[in-house]
VOPAGU-2260 file (C-alpha; in pm, 1 decimal, decimal comma):
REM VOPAGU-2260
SITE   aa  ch    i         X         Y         Z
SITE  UNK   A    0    2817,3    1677,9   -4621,6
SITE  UNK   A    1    2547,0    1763,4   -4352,2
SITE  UNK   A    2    2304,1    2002,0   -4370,6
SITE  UNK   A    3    2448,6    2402,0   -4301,3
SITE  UNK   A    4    2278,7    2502,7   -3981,3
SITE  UNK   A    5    2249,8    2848,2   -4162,5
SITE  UNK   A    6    2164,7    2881,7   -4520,0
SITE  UNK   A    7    2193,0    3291,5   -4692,9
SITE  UNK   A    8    2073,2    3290,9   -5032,7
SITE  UNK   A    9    2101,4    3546,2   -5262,9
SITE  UNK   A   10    2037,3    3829,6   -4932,6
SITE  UNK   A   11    2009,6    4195,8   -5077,7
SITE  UNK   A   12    1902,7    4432,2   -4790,7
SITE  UNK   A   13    1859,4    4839,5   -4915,5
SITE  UNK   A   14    1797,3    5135,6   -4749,5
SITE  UNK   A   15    1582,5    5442,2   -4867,1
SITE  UNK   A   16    1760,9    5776,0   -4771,9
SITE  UNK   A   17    1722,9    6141,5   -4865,8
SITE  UNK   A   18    2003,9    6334,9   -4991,7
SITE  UNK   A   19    1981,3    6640,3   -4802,8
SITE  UNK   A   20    1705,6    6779,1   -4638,3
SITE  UNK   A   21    1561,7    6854,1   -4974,3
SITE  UNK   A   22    1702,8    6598,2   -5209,8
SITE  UNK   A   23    1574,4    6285,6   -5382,1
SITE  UNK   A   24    1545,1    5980,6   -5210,8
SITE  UNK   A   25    1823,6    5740,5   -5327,7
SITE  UNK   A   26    1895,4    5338,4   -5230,5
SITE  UNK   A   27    2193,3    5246,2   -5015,4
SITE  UNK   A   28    2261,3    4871,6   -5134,0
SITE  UNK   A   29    2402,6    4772,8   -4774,1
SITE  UNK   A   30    2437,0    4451,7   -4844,2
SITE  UNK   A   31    2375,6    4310,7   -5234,7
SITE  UNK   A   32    2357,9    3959,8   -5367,0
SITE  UNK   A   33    2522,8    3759,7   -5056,8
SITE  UNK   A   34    2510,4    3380,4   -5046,4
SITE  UNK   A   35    2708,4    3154,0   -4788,8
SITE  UNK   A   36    2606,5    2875,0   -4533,6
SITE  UNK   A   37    2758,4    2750,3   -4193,2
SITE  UNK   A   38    2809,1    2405,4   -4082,5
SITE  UNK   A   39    2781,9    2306,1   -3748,5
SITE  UNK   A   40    3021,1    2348,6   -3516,8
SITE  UNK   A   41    3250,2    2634,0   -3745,8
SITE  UNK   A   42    3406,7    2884,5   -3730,7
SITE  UNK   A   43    3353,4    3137,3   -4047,6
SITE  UNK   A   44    3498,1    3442,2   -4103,5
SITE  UNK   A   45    3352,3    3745,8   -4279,7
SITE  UNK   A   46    3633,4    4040,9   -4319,4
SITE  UNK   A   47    3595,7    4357,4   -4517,1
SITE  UNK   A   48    3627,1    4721,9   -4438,2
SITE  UNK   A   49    3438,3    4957,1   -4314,5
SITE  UNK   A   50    3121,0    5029,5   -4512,6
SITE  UNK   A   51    3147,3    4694,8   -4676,2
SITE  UNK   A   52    2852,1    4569,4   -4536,6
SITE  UNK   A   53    2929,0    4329,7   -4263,3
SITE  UNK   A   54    2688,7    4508,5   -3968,6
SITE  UNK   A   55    2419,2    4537,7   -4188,0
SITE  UNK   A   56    2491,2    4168,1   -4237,8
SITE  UNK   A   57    2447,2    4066,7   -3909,2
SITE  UNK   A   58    2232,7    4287,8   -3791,8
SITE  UNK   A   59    1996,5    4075,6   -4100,0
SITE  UNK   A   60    2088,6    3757,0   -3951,9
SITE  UNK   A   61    1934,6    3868,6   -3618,0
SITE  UNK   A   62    1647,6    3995,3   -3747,8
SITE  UNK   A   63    1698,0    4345,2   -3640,8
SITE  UNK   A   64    1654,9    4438,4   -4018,6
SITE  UNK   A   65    1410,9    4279,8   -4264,2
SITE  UNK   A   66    1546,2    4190,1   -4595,3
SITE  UNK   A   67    1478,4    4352,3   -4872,3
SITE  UNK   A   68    1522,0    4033,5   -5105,4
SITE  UNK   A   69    1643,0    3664,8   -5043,9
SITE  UNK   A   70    1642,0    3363,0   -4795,0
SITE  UNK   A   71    1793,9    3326,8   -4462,5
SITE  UNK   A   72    1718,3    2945,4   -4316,3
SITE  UNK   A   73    1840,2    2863,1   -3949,3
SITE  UNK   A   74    1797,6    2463,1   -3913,5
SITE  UNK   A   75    1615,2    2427,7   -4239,0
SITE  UNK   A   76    1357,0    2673,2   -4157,3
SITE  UNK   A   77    1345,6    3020,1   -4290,8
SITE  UNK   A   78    1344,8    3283,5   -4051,5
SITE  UNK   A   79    1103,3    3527,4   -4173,7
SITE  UNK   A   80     835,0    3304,2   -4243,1
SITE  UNK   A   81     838,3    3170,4   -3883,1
SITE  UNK   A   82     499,1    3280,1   -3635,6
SITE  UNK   A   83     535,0    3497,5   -3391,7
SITE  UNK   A   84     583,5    3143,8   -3117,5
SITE  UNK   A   85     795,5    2998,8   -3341,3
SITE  UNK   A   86    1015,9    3292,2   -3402,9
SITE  UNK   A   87    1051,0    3365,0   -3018,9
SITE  UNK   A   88    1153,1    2983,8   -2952,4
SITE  UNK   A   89    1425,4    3031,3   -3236,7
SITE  UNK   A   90    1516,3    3352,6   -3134,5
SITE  UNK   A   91    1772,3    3199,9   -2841,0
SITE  UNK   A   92    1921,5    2985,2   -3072,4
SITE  UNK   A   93    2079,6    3266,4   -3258,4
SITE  UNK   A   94    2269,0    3487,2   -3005,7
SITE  UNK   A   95    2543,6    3798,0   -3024,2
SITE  UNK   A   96    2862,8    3900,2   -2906,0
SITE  UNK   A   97    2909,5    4307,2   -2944,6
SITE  UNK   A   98    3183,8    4508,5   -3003,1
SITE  UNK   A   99    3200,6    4780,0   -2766,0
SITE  UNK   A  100    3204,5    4609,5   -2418,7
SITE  UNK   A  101    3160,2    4940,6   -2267,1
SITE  UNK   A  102    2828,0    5026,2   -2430,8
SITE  UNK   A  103    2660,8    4677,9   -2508,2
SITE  UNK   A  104    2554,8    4609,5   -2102,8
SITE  UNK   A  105    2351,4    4842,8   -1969,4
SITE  UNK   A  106    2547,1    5027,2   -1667,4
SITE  UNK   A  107    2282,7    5057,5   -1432,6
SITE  UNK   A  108    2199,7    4663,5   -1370,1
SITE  UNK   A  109    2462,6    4461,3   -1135,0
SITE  UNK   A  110    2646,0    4182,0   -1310,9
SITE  UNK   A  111    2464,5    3940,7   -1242,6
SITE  UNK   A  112    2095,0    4063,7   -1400,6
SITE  UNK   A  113    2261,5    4133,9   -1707,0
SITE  UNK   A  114    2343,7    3754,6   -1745,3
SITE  UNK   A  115    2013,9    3642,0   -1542,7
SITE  UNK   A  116    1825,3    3869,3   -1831,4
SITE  UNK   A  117    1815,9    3584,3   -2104,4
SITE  UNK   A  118    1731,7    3344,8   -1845,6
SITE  UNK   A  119    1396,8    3576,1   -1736,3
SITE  UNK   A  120    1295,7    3551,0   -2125,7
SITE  UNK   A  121    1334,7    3243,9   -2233,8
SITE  UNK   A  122    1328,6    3028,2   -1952,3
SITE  UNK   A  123    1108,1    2884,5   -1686,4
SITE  UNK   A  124    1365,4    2872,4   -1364,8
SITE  UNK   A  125    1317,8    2952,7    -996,5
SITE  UNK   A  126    1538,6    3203,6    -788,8
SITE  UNK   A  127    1798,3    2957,9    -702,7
SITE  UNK   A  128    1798,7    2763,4   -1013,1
SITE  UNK   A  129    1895,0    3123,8   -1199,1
SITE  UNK   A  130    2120,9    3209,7    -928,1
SITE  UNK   A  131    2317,6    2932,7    -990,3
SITE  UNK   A  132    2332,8    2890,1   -1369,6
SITE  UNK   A  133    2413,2    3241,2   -1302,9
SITE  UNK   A  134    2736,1    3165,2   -1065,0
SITE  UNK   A  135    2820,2    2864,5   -1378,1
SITE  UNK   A  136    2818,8    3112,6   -1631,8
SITE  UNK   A  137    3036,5    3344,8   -1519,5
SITE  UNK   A  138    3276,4    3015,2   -1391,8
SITE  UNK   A  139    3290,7    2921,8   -1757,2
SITE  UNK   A  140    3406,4    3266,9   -1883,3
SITE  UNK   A  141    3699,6    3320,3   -1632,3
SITE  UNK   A  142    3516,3    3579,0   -1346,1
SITE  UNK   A  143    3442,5    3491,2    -976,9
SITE  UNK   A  144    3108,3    3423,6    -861,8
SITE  UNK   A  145    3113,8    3749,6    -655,8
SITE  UNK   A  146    3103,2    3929,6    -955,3
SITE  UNK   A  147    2762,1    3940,0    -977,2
SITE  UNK   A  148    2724,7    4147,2    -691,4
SITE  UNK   A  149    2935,4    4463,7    -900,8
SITE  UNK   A  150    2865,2    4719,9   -1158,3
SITE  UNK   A  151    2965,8    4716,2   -1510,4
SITE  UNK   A  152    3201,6    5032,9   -1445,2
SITE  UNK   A  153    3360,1    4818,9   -1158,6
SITE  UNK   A  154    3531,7    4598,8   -1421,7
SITE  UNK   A  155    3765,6    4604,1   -1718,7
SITE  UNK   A  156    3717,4    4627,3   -2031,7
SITE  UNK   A  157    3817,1    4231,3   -2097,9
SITE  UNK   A  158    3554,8    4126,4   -1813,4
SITE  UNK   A  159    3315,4    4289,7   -1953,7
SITE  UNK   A  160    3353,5    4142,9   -2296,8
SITE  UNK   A  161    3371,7    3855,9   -2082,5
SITE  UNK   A  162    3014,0    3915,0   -1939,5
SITE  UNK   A  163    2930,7    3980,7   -2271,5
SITE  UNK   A  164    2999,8    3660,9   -2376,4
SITE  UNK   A  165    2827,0    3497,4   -2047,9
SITE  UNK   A  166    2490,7    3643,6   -2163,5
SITE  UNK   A  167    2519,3    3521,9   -2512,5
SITE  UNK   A  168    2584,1    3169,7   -2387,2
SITE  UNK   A  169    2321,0    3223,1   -2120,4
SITE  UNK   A  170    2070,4    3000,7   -2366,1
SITE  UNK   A  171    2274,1    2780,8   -2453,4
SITE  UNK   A  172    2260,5    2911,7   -2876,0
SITE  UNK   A  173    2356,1    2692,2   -3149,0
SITE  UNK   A  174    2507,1    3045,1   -3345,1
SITE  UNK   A  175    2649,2    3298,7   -3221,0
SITE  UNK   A  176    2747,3    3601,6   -3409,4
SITE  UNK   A  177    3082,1    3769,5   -3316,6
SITE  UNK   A  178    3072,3    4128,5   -3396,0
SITE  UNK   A  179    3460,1    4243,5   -3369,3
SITE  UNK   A  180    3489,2    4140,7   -2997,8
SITE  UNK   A  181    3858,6    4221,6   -2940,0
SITE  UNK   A  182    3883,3    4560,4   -3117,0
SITE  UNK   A  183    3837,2    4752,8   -2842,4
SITE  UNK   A  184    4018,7    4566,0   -2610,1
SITE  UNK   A  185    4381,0    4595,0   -2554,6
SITE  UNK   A  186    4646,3    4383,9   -2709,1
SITE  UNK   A  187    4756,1    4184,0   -2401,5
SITE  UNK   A  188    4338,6    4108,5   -2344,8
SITE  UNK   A  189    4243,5    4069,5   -2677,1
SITE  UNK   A  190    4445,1    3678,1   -2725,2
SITE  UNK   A  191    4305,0    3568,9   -2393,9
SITE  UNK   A  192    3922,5    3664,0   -2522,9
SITE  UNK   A  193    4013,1    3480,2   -2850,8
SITE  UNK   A  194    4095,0    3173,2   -2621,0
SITE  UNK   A  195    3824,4    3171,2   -2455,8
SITE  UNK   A  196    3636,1    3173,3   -2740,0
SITE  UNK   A  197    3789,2    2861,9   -2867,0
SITE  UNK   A  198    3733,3    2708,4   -2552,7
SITE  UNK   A  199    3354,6    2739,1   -2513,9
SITE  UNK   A  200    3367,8    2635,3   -2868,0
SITE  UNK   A  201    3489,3    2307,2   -2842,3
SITE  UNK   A  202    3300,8    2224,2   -2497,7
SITE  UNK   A  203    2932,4    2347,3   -2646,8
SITE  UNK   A  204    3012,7    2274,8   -3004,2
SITE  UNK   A  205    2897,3    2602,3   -3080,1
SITE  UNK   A  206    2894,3    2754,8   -3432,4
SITE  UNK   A  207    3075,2    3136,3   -3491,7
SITE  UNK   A  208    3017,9    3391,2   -3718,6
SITE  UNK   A  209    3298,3    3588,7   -3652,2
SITE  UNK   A  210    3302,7    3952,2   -3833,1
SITE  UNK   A  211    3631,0    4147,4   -3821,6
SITE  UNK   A  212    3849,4    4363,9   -4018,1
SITE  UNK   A  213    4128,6    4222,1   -3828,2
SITE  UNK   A  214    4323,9    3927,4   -4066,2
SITE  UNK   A  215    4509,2    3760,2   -3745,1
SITE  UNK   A  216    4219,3    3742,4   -3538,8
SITE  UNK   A  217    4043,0    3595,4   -3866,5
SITE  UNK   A  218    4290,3    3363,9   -3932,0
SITE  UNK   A  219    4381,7    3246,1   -3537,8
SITE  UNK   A  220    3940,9    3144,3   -3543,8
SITE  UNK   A  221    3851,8    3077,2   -3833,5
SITE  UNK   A  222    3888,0    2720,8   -4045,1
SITE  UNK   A  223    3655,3    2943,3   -4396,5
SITE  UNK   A  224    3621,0    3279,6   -4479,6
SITE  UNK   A  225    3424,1    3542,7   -4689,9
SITE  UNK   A  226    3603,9    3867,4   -4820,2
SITE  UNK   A  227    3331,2    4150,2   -4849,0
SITE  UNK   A  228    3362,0    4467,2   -5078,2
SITE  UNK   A  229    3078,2    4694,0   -5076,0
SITE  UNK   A  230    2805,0    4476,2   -4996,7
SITE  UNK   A  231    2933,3    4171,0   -5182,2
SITE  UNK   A  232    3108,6    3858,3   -5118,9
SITE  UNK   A  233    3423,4    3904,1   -5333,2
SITE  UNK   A  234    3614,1    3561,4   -5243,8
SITE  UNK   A  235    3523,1    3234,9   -5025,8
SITE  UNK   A  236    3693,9    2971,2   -4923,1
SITE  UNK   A  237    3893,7    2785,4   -4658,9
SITE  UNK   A  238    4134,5    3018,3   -4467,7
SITE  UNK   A  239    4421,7    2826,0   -4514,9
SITE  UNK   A  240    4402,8    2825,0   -4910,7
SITE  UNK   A  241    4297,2    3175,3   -4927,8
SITE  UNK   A  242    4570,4    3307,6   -4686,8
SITE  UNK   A  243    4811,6    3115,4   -4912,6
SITE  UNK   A  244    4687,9    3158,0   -5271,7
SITE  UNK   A  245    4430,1    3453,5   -5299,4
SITE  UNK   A  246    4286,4    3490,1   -5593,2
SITE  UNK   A  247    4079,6    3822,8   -5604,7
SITE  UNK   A  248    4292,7    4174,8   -5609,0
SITE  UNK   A  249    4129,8    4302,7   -5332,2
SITE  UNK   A  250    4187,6    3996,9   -5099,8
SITE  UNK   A  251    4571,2    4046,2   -5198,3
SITE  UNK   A  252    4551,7    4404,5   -5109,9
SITE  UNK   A  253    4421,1    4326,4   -4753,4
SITE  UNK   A  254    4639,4    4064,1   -4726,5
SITE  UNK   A  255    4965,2    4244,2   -4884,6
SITE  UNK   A  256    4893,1    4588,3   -4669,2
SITE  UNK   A  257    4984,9    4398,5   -4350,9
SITE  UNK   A  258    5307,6    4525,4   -4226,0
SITE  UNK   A  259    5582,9    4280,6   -4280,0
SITE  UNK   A  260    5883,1    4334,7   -4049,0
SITE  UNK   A  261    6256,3    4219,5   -4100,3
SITE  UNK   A  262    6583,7    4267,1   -4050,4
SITE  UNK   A  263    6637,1    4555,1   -4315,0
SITE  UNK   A  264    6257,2    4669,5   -4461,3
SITE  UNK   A  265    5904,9    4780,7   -4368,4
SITE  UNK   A  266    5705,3    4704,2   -4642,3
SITE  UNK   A  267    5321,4    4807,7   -4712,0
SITE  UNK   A  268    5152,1    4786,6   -5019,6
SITE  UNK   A  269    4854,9    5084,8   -5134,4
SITE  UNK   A  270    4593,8    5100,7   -5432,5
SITE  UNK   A  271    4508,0    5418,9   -5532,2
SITE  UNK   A  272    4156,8    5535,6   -5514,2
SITE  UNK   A  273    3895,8    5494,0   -5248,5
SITE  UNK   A  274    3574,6    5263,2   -5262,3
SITE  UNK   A  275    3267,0    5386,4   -5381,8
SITE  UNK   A  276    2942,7    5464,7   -5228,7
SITE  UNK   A  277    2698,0    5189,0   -5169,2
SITE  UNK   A  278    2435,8    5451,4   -5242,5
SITE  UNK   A  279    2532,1    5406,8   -5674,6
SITE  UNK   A  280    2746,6    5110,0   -5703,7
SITE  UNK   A  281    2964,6    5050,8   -5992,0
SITE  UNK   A  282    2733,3    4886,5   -6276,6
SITE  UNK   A  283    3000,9    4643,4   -6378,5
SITE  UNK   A  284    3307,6    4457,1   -6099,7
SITE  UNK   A  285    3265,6    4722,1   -5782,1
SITE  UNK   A  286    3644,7    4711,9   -5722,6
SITE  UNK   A  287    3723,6    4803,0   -6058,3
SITE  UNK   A  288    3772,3    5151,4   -5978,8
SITE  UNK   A  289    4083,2    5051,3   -5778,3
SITE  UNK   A  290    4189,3    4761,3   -5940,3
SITE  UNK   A  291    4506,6    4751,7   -6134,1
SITE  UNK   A  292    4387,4    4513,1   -6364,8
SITE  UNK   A  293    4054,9    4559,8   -6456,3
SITE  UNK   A  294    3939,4    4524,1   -6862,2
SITE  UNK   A  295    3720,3    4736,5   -7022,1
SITE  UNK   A  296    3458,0    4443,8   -6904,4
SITE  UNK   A  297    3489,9    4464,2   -6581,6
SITE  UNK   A  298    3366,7    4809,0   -6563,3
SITE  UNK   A  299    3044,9    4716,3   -6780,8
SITE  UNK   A  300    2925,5    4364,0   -6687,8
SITE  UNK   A  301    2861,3    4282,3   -6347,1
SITE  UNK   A  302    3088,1    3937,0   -6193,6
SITE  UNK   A  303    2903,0    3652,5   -6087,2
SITE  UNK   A  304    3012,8    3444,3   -5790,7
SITE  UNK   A  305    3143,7    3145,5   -5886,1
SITE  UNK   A  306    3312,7    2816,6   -5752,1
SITE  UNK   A  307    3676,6    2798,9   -5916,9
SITE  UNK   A  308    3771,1    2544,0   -5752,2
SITE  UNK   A  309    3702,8    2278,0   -5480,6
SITE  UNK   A  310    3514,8    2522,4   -5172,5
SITE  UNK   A  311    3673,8    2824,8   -5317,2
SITE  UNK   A  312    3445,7    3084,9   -5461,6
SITE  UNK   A  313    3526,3    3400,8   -5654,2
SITE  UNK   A  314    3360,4    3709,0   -5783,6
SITE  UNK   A  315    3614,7    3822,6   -6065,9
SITE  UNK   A  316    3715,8    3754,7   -6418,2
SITE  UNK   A  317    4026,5    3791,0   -6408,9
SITE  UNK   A  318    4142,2    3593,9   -6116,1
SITE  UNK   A  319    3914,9    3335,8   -6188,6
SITE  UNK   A  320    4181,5    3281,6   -6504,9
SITE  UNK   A  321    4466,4    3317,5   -6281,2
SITE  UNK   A  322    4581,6    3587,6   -6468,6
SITE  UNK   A  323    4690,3    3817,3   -6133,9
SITE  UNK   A  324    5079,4    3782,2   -6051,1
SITE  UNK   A  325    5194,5    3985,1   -5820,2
C-alpha cells in the first residue's frame, strides 16, 4: 500500500477552562487518543454527534489549534515541526470547505475577490491571469462567469456553498477538509453539492475528509469511515462492511435510529442516558454509561483500539468478541 498522504497518531488536544467565574480550572479532553491516515485520492468519513469531537478535529488538522499531544504528518512531514516558509508553502495544500455558507464568505467582498483571495496569497499571477483562473473556477463549480461581479447576499444558499468550494480549490490542495457542507442547505440542493463534490474529485484526484453527522451523506462519499464518541475513535473501517456488520453498540445505535419506513411501521430505536462531559470522561469504555451491554470491566479499564479484522478497527471488548446480537 502507498504511503497515507495524512498520518494522525495518537492526537490528544485539551482545553483548560474555569468552572464558573470562581471555580477551578478543569481539562476538556476535546479530542483524546485519535489515530487514522488518508490515502490519496479518498474519501474518509468521520461521523459522531455533537460534542464528539469532530471540529476540534479539524480545526487540529488545519492548524488553527496546537495539539496538546501526538503527530499529525501531511506528505511524510509533520506539520508542527515545519518553519515558518515551509509551513506557509504547505499551508495551500491543506484547504476547507465550511458549514454555514452564509457566514464562511465575508459579505462585503464581490464574488469574485473572495475566490481571487487564495490566489493574492499564495500565488505570483498578474491581473488577467487571476481574472481568468477566476472565471475557470467558478466554470468548474456550476456558476456563470458574471458572478463575480455580485454580492454574497445576491445568491443562494447552494451557490454560495458553491463559492465556497471555488475558493478551497482555488490552490489547487491535495486535502480538503469537508466540514458538514450540505447541512444547511436544503434537501433538493444538498444531492447536487454532493455531486459536485464527486466530480471535482475524480477530475483533481483530490483527497476528502468529510465530517458529518449525517449517515447518507457519509455513506453516498465515502469508500472508509471513523465513528467518534467523545473524543475517540470508537470503530474504523470500510463503509461498506461497517454499514453492513457494525460491530461497536454505539455505531448500531446511529445506524439503527435511522427511520425505517414501510408499508405498516415506523421504527426508531433509543438508548437511555445521555453522553458524558468531555470535561471528566468515563475512566473505563466512555459509552458504557449508555451501553446495554457493558461488564463490570468496561466501566474500570479503559478499551484500546484495535484491528479485529482486515481494515476494521474497534474500541470495545465486547464487540471485538462478537458477542452483540441485536
Amino acid at each position: 500500500m502507498a504511503t497515507p498522504i495524512l498520518e494522525v497518531e495518537q492526537l490528544k488536544k485539551f482545553f483548560s477552562v474555569r468552572n464558573g467565574w470562581f471555580g477551578k480550572m478543569q481539562t476538556v479532553h476535546a479530542v483524546d487518543d485519535v489515530s487514522f491516515s488518508l490515502q490519496e485520492g479518498e474519501c474518509f468519513g468521520l461521523v459522531g454527534e455533537s460534542g464528539c469531537g469532530k471540529s476540534t478535529l479539524s480545526r487540529t488538522l488545519l492548524k488553527l489549534y496546537a495539539p496538546t499531544t501526538g503527530t499529525i504528518r501531511f506528505n511524510g512531514q509533520d506539520l508542527f515541526s515545519l518553519n515558518k516558509r515551509d509551513a506557509r508553502k504547505n499551508s495551500k495544500n491543506i484547504q476547507m470547505v465550511f458549514q454555514d455558507p452564509f457566514w464562511s464568505i465575508n459579505p462585503k467582498m464581490k464574488i469574485g475577490a473572495i475566490i481571487e483571495e487564495p490566489l493574492l496569497t499564495h500565488m505570483r499571477l498578474s491581473f488577467t491571469e487571476r481574472e481568468h483562473k477566476v472565471r475557470e473556477l467558478l466554470e468548474q463549480v456550476g456558476l456563470p462567469a458574471d458572478f463575480a461581479g455580485r454580492f454574497p447576499h445576491q445568491l443562494s444558499g447552494g451557490q454560495r456553498q458553491r463559492v465556497g468550494i471555488a475558493r478551497a480549490i482555488a490552490l489547487d490542495p491535495r486535502l480538503v477538509i469537508l466540514d458538514e457542507p450540505t447541512s444547511a442547505l436544503d434537501m433538493s440542493v444538498q444531492a447536487q453539492i454532493l455531486n459536485l463534490l464527486k466530480d471535482l474529485q475524480e477530475k483533481k484526484n483530490l483527497t476528502y475528509l468529510l465530517v458529518s453527522h449525517d449517515l447518507s451523506v457519509i455513506k453516498h462519499m465515502c469508500s472508509r469511515l471513523a465513528v467518534m464518541y467523545l473524543g475517540q475513535i470508537v470503530e474504523m473501517g470500510s463503509t461498506e462492511e461497517i454499514f453492513n456488520d457494525p460491530l461497536h453498540p454505539y455505531t448500531k445505535l446511529l445506524l439503527q435510529s435511522l427511520p425505517v419506513i414501510d408499508e405498516t411501521e415506523f421504527a426508531l430505536t433509543f438508548y437511555e442516558g445521555e453522553m458524558p462531559k468531555a470535561v471528566n470522561p468515563p475512566p473505563g469504555c466512555r459509552f458504557a454509561t449508555r451501553c446495554p451491554y457493558h461488564m463490570d470491566i468496561c466501566q474500570t479499564e479503559p478499551q484500546e483500539l484495535r484491528e479485529v479484522r482486515p481494515g476494521h478497527w474497534l474500541r470495545c471488548q465486547i464487540g471485538a468478541a462478537n458477542e452483540i446480537k441485536m
